[in-house]
C-alpha angles and dihedrals in degrees: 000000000000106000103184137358114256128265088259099055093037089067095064084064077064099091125164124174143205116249090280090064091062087044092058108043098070096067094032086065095085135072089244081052097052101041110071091199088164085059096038078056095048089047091050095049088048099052083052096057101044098020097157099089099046085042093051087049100052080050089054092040086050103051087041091060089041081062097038090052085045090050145257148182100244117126115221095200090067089047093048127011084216085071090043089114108106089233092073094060102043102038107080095206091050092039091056098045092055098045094044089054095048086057102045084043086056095042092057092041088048086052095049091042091059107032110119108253141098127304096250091051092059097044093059095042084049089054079050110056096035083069097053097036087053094045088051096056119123092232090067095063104089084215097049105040105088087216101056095052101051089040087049083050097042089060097030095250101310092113080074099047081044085053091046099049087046089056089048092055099049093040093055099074142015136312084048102211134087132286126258106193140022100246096183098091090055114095103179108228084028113064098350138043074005101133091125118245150112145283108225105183131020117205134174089260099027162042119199118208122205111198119219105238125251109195130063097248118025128197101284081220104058131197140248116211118210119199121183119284094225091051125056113262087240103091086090085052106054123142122331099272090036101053112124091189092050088055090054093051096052086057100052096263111151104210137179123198123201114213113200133224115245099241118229138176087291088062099049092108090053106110140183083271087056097050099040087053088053086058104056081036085066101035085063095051094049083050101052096043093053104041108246146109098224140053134195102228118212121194118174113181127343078348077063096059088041095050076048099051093041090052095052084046090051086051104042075054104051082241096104085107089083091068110078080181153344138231128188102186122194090332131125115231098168105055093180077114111010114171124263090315089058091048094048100054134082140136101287101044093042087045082060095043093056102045089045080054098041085057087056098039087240143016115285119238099208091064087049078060088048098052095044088059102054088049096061090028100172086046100034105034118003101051105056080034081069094031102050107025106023095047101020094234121176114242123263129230115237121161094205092053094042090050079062100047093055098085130190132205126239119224116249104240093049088045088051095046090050097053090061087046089055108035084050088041079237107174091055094057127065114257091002088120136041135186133174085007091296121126094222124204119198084207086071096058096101101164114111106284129217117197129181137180131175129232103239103023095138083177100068103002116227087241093058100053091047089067087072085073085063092058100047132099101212130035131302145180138215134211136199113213113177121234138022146350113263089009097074089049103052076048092121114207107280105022122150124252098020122125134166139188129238130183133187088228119123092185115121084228117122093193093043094052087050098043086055089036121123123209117233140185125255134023131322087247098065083059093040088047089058089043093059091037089073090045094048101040091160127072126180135184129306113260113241088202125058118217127008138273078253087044113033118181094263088180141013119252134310088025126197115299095067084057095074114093132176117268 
């Protein structure tokens, strides 16, 4: 029996978005919203009107599963990890019923994948039919799954009350799917988000942390890690061994986290001027406290396409000399062809997310878990489904996944700015977006540029974040890592199993840079670390004392802020 999926594939459950992601989720979280009944329409026009391929395929699916019902030798479990259990492949009846749905499921992907239509049409039927095609699988019915029955016989029957009494408590309150981790073991400041340190300024939107050094000599120019505002700022804090910014400490990193406040009703007038000013506002502060006239700046996520945002506004204001870098980590910037949530989102759909929003005061992070999950919807639904409710498992406990399942709100009046920047693709164009009164031009952003995307990020797709090299003035890399989207950033220096590409090539070509990328071994921030190190070429001594006489610790680490969850 297979009890739990394994670390690797857990992490795909660990799914963190952009802004649009936030923008999207509120109307998505109906069955009108779900169900793309104008594209189901377009696909089914297409496949009139070119009905050959799709014809020639159902012909294909048809003599496969004439094949499968005579008899054959192929395993389903090597074919899907949902058929893993032994009884698939040696039960002719069960063999034959998983391997009869996987081709038909092909067969209608396959369908989807080649019909003639946009881009857009075909990504939300995908989303779709993903949805239809996981709740259909055989692994999901408590008679059929092998599992599930022996399980159900070996305690008498109690693994399904178990089941039972877990569907009633998720049911029970929003966000209405199951859950995916066990979170009463985590004490935040304890055993996670738990690197000591200070909070040296409280602001209506944010906490800054100061970590206390833990190497003899530090950078003399020091960091500020953005996380997005709508996740909490921990997922570079995990666990103890898996702490990115206690790695970076060891090896004489210096840097600086922003925690940011959970918006609520009170916060619905708090806007992207409002944020970006926070930021300088930070930058400053690092600045002061360290000594120094520079900062590297670090965005991941939608903390990528504000870093972005606050260093065209630096330079639109003759100020870009604070940067000594910038990093856009894993965040879309160009949204002419944004992933599945750009895909997903348009004006209607974005003109029924706000006013569901406006009735709350702010969008609601709990429909932005909901909507994650349906669109990963074996990762995200179906296998705790089996898990928790099939087999009665108890939960497990996994940092990376309990980081994502500690959602944050987003203030109304940023939510709303930030549907028009999407929906215009307003930060790729010149003058497209303007904060604190000032045009501002991403070809002006001159600083050196990091930029990373993640193999299999289905959130916001590598090839997608490359194009932000396309829309900068200095010089920029890209990096490769492989896996997911929040996975390859909690990666700490030095974790098992990580890899990432690099390439010499300056094109603003996805596929050219790939086509000249090497693999190598190791995570994305040994490279970025080298990267920085010959940005950063002094180093001092470390200070004794965190914060400054003109910014005192006013709180312990993790503050505040990250305290606020969602009720």
């Amino acid at each position: 029996m297979t009890q739990a999926d394994p670390a690797s594939r857990r992490e795909d459950r660990a799914l963190a978005g952009g802004f649009e992601s936030v923008l999207t989720a509120g109307a998505m979280n109906t069955l009108r919203g779900r169900v793309p009944a104008g594209e189901l329409g377009q696909i089914a026009a297409a496949l009139a009107r070119h009905p050959r391929p799709a014809l020639d395929r159902v012909a294909r699916a048809a003599r496969e599963i004439g094949s499968i019902a005579q008899g054959v030798d192929d395993r389903p479990g090597a074919l899907d990890r949902r058929f893993s259990d032994v009884a698939w492949q040696e039960n002719a009846l069960l063999q034959r019923i998983a391997l009869g749905y996987l081709a038909g499921s092909a067969a209608v992907e396959d369908i989807v994948a080649d019909a003639v239509v946009d881009w857009r049409t075909k990504e939300r039927v995908r989303v779709f039919v993903d949805n239809v095609l996981a709740a259909a699988a055989p692994s999901n019915n408590p008679l059929l799954n092998p599992a599930s029955l022996k399980r159900a016989i070996d305690t008498a029957g109690t693994s399904w009350i178990r089941g039972l009494r877990s569907f009633a408590g998720d049911m029970a309150s929003r966000p209405r799917i199951p859950r995916a981790v066990d979170g009463s073991g985590y004490r935040l400041g304890e055993n996670i988000a738990a690197t000591p340190g200070k909070v040296i300024r409280r602001g209506r939107l944010y906490e800054l942390i100061q970590y206390a050094p833990m190497s003899e000599s530090v950078d003399a120019v020091p960091m500020l890690c953005l996380a997005s505002p709508v996740n909490k700022y921990y997922l570079l804090d995990l666990g103890q061994k898996e702490s990115v910014t206690r790695v970076l400490l060891e090896r004489g990193r210096r840097p600086f986290t922003v925690s940011w406040g959970n918006p609520d009703e009170s916060h619905q007038d708090v806007g992207l001027d409002d944020y970006v000013a926070a930021v300088v506002e930070i930058l400053e502060t690092v600045a002061e406290v360290c000594g120094t006239d520079q900062v590297h700046l670090l965005g991941f996520c939608g903390g990528g396409q504000l870093a972005f945002t606050t260093a065209g506004y630096l330079a639109a204001t003759g100020r870009q000399d604070l940067l000594a870098s910038l990093t856009v980590a894993i965040a879309v910037i160009d949204f002419e062809r944004g992933g599945t949530i750009g895909a997903i989102l348009d004006r209607r759909l974005a003109d029924r997310s706000i006013a569901i929003a406006a009735r709350r005061g702010y969008f609601d992070g709990r429909d932005t878990a909901e909507m994650f999950a349906w669109i990963r919807p074996n990762d995200g639904i179906w296998v705790n489904v089996v898990n928790n409710y099939l087999l009665g498992l108890p939960l497990t406990t996994f940092d990376l996944v309990y980081w994502a399942t500690d959602q944050t709100n987003l203030a109304l009046a940023f939510g709303t700015q930030l549907v028009d920047i999407t929906l215009t693709n307003g930060w790729a164009k010149p003058g497209g977006v303007r904060i604190l009164g000032e045009s501002l031009d991403p070809g002006q952003i001159t600083v050196d540029t990091y930029i990373l995307g993640a193999s299999t990020d289905h959130i916001c797709p590598w090839q997608d974040c490359y194009r932000t090299r396309a829309l900068l003035g200095g010089q920029s890399t890209f990096v490769l890592a492989k896996g997911g989207h929040a996975a390859v950033i909690a990666k700490a220096p030095g974790s098992s199993r990580a890899s990432y590409r690099t390439s010499e090539s300056t094109s603003t070509d996805a596929q050219v840079w790939q086509a000249e990328a090497t693999d190598n071994t190791g995570t994305w921030w040994e490279h970025w670390e080298r990267w920085i190190a010959n940005r950063t070429p002094v180093t001092r001594t470390a200070p004794t004392v965190l914060g400054s006489p003109t910014h005192p610790p006013v709180d312990d680490a993790p503050g505040q802020y990250v305290r606020t969850t969602l009720t």
